[in-house]
mmCIF file as gemmi writes it, N, C-alpha and C atoms, coordinates in Angstrom:
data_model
loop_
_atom_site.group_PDB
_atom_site.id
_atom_site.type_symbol
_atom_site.label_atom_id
_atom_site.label_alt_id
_atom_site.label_comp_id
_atom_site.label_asym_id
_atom_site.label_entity_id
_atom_site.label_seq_id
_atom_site.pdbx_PDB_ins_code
_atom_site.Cartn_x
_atom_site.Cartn_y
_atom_site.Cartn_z
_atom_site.occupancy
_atom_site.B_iso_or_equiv
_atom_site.pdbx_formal_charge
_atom_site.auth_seq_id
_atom_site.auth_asym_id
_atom_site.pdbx_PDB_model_num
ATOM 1 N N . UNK Axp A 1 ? 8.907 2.221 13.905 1 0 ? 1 A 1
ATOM 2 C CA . UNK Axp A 1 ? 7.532 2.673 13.731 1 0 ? 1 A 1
ATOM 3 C C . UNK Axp A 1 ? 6.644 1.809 14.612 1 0 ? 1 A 1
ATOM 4 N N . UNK Axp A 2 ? 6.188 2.482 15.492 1 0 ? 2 A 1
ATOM 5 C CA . UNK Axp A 2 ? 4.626 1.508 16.136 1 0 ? 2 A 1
ATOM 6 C C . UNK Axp A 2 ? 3.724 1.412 15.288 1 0 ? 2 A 1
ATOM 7 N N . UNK Axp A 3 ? 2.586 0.638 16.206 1 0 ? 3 A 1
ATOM 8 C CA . UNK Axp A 3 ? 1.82 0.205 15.428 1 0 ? 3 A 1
ATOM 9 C C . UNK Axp A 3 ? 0.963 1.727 15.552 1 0 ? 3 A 1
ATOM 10 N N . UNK Axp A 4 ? 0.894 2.484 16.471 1 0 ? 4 A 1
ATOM 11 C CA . UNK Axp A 4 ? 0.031 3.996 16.272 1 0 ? 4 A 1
ATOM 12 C C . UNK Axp A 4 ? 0.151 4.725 15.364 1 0 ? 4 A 1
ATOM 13 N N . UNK Axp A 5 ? 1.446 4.757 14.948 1 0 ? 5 A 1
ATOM 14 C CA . UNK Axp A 5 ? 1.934 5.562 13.734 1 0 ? 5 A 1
ATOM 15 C C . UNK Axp A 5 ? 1.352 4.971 12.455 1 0 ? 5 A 1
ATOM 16 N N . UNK Axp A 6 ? 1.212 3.824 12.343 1 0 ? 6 A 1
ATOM 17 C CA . UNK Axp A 6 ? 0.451 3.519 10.78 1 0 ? 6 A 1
ATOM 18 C C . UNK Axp A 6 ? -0.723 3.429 10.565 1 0 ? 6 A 1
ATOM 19 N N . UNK Axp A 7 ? -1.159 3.88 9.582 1 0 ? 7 A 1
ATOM 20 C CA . UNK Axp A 7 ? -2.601 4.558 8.89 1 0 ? 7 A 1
ATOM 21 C C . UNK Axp A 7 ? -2.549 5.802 8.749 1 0 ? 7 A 1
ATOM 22 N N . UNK Axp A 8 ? -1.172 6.372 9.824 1 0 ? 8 A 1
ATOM 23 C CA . UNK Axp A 8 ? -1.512 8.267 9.859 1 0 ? 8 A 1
ATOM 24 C C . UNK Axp A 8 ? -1.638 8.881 8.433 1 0 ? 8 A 1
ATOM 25 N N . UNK Axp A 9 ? -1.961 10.102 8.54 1 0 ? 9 A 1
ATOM 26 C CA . UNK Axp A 9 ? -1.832 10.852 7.314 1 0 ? 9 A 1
ATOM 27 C C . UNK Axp A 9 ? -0.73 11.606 7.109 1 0 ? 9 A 1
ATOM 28 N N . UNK Axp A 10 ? 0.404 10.616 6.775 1 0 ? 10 A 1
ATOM 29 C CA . UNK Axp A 10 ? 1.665 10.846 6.324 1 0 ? 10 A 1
ATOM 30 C C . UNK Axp A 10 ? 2.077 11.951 4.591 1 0 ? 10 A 1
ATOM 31 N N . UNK Axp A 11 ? 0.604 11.846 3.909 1 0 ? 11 A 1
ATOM 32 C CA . UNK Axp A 11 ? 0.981 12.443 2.84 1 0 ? 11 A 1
ATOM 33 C C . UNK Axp A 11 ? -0.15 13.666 2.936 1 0 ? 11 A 1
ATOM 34 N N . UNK Axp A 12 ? -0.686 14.18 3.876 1 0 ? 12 A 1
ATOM 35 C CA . UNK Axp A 12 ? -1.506 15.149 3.785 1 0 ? 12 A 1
ATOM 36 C C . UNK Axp A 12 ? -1.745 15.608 2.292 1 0 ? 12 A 1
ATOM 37 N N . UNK Axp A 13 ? -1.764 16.985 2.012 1 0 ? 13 A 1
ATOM 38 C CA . UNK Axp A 13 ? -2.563 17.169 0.715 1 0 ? 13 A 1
ATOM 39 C C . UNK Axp A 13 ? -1.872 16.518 -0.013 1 0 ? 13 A 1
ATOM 40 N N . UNK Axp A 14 ? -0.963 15.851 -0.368 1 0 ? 14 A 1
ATOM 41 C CA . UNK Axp A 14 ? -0.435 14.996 -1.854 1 0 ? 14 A 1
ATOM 42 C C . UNK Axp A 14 ? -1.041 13.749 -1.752 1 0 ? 14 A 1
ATOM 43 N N . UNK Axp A 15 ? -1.716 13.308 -0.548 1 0 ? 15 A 1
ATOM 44 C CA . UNK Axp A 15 ? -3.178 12.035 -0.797 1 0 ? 15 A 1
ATOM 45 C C . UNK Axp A 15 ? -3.619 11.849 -2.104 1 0 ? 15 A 1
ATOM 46 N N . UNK Axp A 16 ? -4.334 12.819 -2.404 1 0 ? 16 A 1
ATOM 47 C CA . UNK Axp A 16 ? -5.209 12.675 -3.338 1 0 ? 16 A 1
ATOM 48 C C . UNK Axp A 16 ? -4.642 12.608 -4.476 1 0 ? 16 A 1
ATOM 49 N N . UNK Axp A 17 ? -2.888 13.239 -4.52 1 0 ? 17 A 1
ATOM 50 C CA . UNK Axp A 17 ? -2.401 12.933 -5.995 1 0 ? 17 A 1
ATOM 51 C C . UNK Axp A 17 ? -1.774 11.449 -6.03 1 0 ? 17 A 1
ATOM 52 N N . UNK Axp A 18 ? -1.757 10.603 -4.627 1 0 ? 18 A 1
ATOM 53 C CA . UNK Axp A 18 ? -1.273 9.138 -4.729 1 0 ? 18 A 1
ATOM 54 C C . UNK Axp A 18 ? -2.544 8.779 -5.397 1 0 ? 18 A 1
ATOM 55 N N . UNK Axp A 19 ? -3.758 9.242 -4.613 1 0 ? 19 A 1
ATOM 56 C CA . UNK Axp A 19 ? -4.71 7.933 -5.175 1 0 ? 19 A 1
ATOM 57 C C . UNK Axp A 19 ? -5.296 8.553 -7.054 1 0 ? 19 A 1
ATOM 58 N N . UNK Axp A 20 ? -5.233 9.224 -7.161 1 0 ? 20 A 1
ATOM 59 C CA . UNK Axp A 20 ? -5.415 9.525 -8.455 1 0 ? 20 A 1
ATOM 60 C C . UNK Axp A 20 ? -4.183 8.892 -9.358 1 0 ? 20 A 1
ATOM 61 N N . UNK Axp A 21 ? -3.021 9.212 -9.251 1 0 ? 21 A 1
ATOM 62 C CA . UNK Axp A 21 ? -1.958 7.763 -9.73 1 0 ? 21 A 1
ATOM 63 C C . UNK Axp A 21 ? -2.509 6.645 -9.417 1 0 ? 21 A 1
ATOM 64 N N . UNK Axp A 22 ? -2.733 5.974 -8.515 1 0 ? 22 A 1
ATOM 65 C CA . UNK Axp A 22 ? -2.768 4.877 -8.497 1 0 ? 22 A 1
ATOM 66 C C . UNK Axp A 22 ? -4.377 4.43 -9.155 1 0 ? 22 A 1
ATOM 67 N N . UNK Axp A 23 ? -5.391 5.028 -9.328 1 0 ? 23 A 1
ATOM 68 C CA . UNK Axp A 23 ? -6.533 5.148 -10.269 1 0 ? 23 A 1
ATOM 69 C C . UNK Axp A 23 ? -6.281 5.13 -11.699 1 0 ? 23 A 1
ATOM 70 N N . UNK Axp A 24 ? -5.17 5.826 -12.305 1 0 ? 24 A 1
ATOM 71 C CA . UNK Axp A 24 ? -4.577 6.003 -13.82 1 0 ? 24 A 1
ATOM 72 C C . UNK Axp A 24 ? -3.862 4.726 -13.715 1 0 ? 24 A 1
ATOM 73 N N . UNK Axp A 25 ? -3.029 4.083 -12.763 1 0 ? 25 A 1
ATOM 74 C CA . UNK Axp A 25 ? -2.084 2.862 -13.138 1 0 ? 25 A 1
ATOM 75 C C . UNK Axp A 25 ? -3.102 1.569 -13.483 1 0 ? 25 A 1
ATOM 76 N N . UNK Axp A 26 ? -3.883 1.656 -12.576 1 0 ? 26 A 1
ATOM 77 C CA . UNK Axp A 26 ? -5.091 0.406 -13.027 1 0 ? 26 A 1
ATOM 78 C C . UNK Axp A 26 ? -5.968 0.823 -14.321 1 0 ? 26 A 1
ATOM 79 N N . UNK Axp A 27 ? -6.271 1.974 -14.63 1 0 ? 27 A 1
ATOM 80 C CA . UNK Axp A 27 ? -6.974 2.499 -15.944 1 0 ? 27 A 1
ATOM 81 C C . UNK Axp A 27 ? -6.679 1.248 -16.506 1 0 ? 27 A 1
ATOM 82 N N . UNK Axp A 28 ? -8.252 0.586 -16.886 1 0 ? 28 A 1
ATOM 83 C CA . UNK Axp A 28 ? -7.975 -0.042 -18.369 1 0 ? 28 A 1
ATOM 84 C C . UNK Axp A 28 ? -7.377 -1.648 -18.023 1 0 ? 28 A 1
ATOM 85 N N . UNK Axp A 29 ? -7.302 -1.437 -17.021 1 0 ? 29 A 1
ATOM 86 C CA . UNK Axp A 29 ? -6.18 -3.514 -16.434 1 0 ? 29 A 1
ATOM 87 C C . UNK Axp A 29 ? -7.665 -4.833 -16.522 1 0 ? 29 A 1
ATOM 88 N N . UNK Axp A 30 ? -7.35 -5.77 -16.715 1 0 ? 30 A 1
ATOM 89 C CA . UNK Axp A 30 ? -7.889 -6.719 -16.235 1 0 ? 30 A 1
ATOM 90 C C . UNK Axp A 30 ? -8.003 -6.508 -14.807 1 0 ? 30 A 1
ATOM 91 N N . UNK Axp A 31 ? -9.085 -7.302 -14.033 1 0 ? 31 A 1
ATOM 92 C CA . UNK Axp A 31 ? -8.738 -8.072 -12.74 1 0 ? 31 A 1
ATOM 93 C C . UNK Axp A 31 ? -7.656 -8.26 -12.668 1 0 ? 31 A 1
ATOM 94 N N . UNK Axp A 32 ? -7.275 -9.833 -13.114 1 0 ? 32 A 1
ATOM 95 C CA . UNK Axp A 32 ? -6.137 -9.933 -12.934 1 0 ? 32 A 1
ATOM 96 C C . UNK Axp A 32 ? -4.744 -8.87 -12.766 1 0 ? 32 A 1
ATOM 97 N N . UNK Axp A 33 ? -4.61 -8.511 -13.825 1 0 ? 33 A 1
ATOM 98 C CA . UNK Axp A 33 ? -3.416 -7.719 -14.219 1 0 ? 33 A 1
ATOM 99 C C . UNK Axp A 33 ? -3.713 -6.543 -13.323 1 0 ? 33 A 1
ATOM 100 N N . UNK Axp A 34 ? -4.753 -6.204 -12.539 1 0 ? 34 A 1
ATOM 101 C CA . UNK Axp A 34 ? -4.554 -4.931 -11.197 1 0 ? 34 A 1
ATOM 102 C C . UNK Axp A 34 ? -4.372 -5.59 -10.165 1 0 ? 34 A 1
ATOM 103 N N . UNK Axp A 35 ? -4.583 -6.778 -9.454 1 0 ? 35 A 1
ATOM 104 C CA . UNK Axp A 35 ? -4.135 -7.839 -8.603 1 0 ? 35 A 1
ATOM 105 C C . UNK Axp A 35 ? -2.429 -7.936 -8.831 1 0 ? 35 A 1
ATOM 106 N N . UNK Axp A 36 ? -1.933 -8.393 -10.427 1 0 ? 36 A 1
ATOM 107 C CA . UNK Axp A 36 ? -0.584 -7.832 -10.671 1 0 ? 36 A 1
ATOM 108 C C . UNK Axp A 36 ? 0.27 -6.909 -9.935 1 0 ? 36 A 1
ATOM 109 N N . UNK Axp A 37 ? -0.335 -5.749 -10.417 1 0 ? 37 A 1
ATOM 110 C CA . UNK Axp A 37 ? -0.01 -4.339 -10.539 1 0 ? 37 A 1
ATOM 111 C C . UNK Axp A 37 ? -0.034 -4.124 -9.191 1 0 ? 37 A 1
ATOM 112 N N . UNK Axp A 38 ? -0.838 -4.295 -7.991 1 0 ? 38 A 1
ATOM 113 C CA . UNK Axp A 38 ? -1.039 -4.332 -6.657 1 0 ? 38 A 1
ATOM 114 C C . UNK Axp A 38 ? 0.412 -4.894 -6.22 1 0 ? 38 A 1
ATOM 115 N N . UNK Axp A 39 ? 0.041 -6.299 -6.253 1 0 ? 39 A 1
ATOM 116 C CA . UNK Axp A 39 ? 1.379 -7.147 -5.98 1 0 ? 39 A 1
ATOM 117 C C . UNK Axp A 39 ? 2.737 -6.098 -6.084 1 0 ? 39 A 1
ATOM 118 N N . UNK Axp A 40 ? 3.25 -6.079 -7.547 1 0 ? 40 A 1
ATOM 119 C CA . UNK Axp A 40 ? 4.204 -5.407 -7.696 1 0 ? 40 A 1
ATOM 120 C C . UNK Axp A 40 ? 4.345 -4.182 -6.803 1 0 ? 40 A 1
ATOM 121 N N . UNK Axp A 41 ? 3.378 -3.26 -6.7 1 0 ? 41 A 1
ATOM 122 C CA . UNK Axp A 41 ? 3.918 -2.043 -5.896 1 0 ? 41 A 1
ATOM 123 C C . UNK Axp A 41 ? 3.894 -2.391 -4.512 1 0 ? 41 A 1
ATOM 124 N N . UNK Axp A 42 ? 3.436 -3.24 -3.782 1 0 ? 42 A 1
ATOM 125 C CA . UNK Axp A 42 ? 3.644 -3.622 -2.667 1 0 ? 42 A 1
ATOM 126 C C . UNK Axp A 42 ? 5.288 -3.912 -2.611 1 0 ? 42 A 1
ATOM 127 N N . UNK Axp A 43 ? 5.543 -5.227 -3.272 1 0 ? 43 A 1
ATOM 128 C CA . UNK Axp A 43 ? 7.087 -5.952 -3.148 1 0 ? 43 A 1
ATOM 129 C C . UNK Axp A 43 ? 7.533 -4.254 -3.482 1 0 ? 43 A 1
ATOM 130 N N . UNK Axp A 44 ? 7.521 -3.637 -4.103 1 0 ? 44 A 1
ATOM 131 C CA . UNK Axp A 44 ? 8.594 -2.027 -4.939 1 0 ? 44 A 1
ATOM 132 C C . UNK Axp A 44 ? 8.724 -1.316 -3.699 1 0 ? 44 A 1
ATOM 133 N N . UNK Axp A 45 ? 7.437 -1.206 -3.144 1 0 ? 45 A 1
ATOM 134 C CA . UNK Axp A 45 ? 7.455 -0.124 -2.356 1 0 ? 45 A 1
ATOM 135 C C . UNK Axp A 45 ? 8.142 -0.534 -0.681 1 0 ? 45 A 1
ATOM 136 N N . UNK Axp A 46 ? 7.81 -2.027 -0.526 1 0 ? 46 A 1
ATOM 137 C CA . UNK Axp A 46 ? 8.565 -2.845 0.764 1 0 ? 46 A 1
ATOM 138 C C . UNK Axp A 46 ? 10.25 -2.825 0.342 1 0 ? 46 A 1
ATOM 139 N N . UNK Axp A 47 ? 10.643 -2.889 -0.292 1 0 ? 47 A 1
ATOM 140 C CA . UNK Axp A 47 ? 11.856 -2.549 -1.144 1 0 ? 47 A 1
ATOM 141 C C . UNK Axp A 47 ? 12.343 -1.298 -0.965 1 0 ? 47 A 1
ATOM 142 N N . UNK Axp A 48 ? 11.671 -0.497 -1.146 1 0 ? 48 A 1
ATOM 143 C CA . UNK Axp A 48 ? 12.084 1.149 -1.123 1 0 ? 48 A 1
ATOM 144 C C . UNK Axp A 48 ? 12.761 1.28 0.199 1 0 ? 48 A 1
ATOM 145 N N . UNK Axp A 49 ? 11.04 0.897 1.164 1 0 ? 49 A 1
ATOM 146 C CA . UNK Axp A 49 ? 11.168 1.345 2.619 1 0 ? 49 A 1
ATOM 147 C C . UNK Axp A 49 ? 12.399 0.6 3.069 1 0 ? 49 A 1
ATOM 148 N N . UNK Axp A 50 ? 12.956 -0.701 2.896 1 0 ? 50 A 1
ATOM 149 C CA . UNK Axp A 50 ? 13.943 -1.38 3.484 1 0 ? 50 A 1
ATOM 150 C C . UNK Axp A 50 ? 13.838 -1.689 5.157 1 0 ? 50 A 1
ATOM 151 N N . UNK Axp A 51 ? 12.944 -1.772 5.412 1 0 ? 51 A 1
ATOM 152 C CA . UNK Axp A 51 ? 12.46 -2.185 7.069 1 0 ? 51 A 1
ATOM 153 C C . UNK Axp A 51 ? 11.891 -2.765 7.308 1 0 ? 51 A 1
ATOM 154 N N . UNK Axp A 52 ? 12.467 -4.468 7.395 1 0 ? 52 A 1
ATOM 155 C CA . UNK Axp A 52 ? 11.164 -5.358 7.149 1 0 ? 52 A 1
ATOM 156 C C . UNK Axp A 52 ? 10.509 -5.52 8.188 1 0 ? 52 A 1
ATOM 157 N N . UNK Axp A 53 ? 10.824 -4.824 9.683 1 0 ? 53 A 1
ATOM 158 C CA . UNK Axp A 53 ? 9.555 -5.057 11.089 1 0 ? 53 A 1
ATOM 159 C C . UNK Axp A 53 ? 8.919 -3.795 10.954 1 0 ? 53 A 1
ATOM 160 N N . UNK Axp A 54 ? 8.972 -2.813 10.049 1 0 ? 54 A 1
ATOM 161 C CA . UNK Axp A 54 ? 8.176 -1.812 9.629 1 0 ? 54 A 1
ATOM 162 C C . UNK Axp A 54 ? 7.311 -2.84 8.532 1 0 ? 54 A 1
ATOM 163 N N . UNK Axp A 55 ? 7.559 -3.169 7.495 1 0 ? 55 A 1
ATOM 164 C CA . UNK Axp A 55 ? 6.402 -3.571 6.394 1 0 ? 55 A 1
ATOM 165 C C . UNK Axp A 55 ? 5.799 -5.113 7.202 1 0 ? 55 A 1
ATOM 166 N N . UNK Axp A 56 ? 6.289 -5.587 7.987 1 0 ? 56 A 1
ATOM 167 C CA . UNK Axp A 56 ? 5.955 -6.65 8.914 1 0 ? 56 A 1
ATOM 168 C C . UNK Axp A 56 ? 4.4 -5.84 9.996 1 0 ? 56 A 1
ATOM 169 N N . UNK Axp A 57 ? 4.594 -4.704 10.406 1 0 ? 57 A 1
ATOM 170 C CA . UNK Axp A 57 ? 3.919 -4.094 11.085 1 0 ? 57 A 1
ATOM 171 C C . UNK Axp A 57 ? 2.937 -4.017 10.315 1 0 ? 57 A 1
ATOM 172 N N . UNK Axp A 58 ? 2.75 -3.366 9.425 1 0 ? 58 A 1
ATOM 173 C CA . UNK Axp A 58 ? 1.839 -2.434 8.35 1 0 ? 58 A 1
ATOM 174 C C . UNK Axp A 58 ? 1.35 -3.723 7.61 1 0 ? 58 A 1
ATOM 175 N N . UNK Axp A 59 ? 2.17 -4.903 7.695 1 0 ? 59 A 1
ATOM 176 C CA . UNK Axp A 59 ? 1.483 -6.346 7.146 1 0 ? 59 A 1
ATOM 177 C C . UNK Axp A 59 ? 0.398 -6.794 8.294 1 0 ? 59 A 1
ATOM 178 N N . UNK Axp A 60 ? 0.287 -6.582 9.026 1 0 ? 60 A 1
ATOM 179 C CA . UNK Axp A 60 ? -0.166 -6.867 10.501 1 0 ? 60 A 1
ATOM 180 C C . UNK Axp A 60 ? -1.435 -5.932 10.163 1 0 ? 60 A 1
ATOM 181 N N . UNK Axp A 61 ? -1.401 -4.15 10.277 1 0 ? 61 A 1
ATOM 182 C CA . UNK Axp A 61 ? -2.391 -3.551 10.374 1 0 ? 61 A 1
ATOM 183 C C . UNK Axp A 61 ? -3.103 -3.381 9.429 1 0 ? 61 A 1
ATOM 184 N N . UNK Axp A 62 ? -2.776 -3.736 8.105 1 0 ? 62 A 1
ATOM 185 C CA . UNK Axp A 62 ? -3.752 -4.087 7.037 1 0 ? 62 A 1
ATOM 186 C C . UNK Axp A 62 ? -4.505 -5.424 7.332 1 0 ? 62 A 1
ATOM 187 N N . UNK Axp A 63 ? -4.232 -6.149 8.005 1 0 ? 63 A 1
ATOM 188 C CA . UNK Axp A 63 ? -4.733 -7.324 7.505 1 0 ? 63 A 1
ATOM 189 C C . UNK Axp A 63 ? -5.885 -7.188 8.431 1 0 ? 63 A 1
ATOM 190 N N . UNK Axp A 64 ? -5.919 -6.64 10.006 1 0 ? 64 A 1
ATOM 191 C CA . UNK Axp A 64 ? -6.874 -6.422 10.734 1 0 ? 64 A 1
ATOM 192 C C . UNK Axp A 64 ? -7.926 -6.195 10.414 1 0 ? 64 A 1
ATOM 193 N N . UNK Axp A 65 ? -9.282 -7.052 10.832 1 0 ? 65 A 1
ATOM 194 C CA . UNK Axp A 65 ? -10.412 -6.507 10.465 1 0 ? 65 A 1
ATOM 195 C C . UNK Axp A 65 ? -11.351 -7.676 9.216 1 0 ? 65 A 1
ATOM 196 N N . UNK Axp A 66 ? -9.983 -8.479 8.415 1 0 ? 66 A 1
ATOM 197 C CA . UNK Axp A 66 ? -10.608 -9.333 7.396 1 0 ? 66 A 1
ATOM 198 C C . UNK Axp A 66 ? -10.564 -10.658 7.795 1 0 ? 66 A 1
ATOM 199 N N . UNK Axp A 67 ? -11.547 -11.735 7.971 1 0 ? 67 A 1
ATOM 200 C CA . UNK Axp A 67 ? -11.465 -12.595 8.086 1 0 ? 67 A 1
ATOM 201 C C . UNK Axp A 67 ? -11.121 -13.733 7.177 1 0 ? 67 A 1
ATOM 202 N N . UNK Axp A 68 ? -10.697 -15.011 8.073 1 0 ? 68 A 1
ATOM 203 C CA . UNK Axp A 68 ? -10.212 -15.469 6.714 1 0 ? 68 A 1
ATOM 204 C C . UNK Axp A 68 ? -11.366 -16.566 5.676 1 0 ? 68 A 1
């Protein structure tokens, strides 16, 4: 995967049913415990993908943009 390919809109119309899950999984959390919950599906989902210069990449293009 390049770096062009990430951000695409890989889930076209089922978007909106990720972020609505992921709106119900935090329902109701502490701070904390959605910082948790974040954490965890990151490590789950870097896990899934099994490509760590893919989640290495996408570690890269998230981070762009925030200072430290």
């Amino acid at each position: 995967m390049s770096t062009r390919d990430i951000g695409g809109d890989r889930l076209q119309e089922r978007g909106d049913d990720l972020y609505a899950a992921l709106l119900a999984a935090h329902h109701g959390l502490s701070d904390e415990d959605s910082a948790r919950l974040n954490a965890r599906l990151v490590l789950l989902l870097a896990n899934e993908l099994g490509d760590i210069d893919t989640v290495l990449a996408v570690i890269t293009a998230a981070r762009a943009g925030f200072t430290p």
